[in-house]
Residue, then its C-alpha position, 0 to 999 in steps of 0.5 A: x817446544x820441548x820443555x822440562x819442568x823440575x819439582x820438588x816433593x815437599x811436607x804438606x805446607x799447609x800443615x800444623x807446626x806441631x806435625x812435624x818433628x826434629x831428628x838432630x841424629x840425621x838433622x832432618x825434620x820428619x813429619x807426622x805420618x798424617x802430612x801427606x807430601x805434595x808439589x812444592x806450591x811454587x813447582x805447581x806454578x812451573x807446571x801450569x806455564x809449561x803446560x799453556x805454552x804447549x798447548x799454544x806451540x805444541x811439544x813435550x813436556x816433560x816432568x824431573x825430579x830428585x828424590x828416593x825411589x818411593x813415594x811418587x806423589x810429585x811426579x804423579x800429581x804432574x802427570x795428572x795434571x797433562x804433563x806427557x812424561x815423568x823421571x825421577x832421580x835418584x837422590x843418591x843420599x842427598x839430605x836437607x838443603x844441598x842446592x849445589x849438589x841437587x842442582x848438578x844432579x838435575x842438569x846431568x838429568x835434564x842432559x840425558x833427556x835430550x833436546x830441551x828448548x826451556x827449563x821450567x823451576x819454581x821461584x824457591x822450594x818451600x821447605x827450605x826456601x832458597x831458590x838456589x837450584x834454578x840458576x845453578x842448573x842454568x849455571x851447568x847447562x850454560x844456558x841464559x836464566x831469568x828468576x821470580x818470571x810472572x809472564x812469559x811470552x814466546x816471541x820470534x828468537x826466543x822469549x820476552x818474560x816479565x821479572x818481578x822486583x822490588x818497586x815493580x817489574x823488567x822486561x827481558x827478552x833472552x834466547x833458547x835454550x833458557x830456564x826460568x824460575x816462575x813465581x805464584x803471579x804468573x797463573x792459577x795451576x789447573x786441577x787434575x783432569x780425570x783422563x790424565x789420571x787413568x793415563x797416568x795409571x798405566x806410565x811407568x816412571x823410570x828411575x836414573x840412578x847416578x850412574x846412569x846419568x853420567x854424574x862425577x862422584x868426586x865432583x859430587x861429593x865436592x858439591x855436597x859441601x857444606x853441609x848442614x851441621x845443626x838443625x833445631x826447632x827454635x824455643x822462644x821464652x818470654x817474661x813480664x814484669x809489671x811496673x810500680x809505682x805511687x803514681x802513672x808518673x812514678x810508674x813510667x819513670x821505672x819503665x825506663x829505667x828498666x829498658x835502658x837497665x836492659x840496653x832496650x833504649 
């Protein structure tokens, strides 16, 4: 089975909140030159359930992402991790949370690459947190999608995948090509094996640029809106007033004066 699976390169999120900064000129938040980039935790996810199927079935697996040219941690870090094979898009100056936009990116891509029984995504980024990109792309590819999947079994036809939802859980069962966005249920990601690294020092990862994967730039830009307009670091201020009074009674009944004077009650 041939399978791609796409990731994002994030911040550390395990970082301290004062690492990181606020650039309102560009609205982008800029981290600390200490917080080293990493796979977005949820894609870590989506690697290791490609990475059992084909050990299972066989096949390729094939890791995408969309980022600048440099640096190449995501994509490293899969290689390392058994994937056979990486490519990185050009973002071509996508900044802050575009879903539209990256997801069209991400489809014409993975339409490059060829035959592709399953698309593997992480339930949401964790940046920014709004699981968009996995569906728009199946949205593209006109393939079926099944989100937040915490088992996925390959069954005569396609696959049966248990979706997480609020008071449990659906089975569903869907035919290839599909995608699938994985959540952090559905395995424990194995850590880098010693001979994928020294394989991995000797690939080249191609980078696509735009052109090169067939991308519409009018139709590009008309995905890229809306964009973000403000981008700010949230301040929260608190008071304390102390109540008085002659006695406990006298002092309760000052503090609901003071809530209802606020509307609080």
């Amino acid at each position: 089975m041939d399978i791609v699976v796409c990731l994002k390169q994030v911040p550390d999120p395990d970082a301290q909140v004062d690492q990181f900064t606020i650039d309102s000129s560009f609205r982008k938040m800029v981290p600390a030159a200490t917080v080293n980039p990493v796979v977005s935790p949820f894609d870590q996810n989506a690697i290791e359930a490609a990475l059992k199927i084909k050990e299972t079935l066989g096949g390729k697996v094939t890791a995408l992402s969309l980022g600048p040219p440099s640096p190449l941690e995501a994509l490293k870090r899969a290689l390392h991790m058994g994937v056979d094979s990486a490519v990185l898009v050009d973002e071509g100056g996508l900044s802050g949370p575009e879903p539209l936009g990256t997801a069209y990116l991400l489809a014409k891509a993975i339409q490059k690459i060829g035959h592709v029984d399953l698309v593997l995504c992480g339930r949401q980024a964790a940046d920014w947190d709004q699981g968009q990109v996995g569906p728009i792309v199946a949205e593209v590819l006109d393939i079926p999608c099944v989100t937040i999947v915490s088992r996925i079994e390959v069954v005569e036809g396609g696959l049966r995948v248990r979706r997480l939802v609020e008071e449990g859980y659906e089975v569903m069962e869907l035919p290839l090509p599909a995608l699938l966005t994985v959540t952090n249920e559905i395995n424990q990601p194995r850590l880098p094996v010693v001979k994928w690294i020294l394989r991995a020092s000797s690939i080249k990862i191609p980078v696509w640029s735009r052109q090169e994967i067939g991308v519409d730039p009018s139709l590009f830009e008309a995905l890229r809106s809306p964009r973000l307009e403000s981008l700010y670091i949230p301040e929260f201020k608190g008071d304390c007033q102390m109540m008085t009074g002659e006695t406990p009674e006298e002092m309760a009944a000052n503090l609901v004066t003071a809530l209802r004077a606020n509307k609080i009650i």
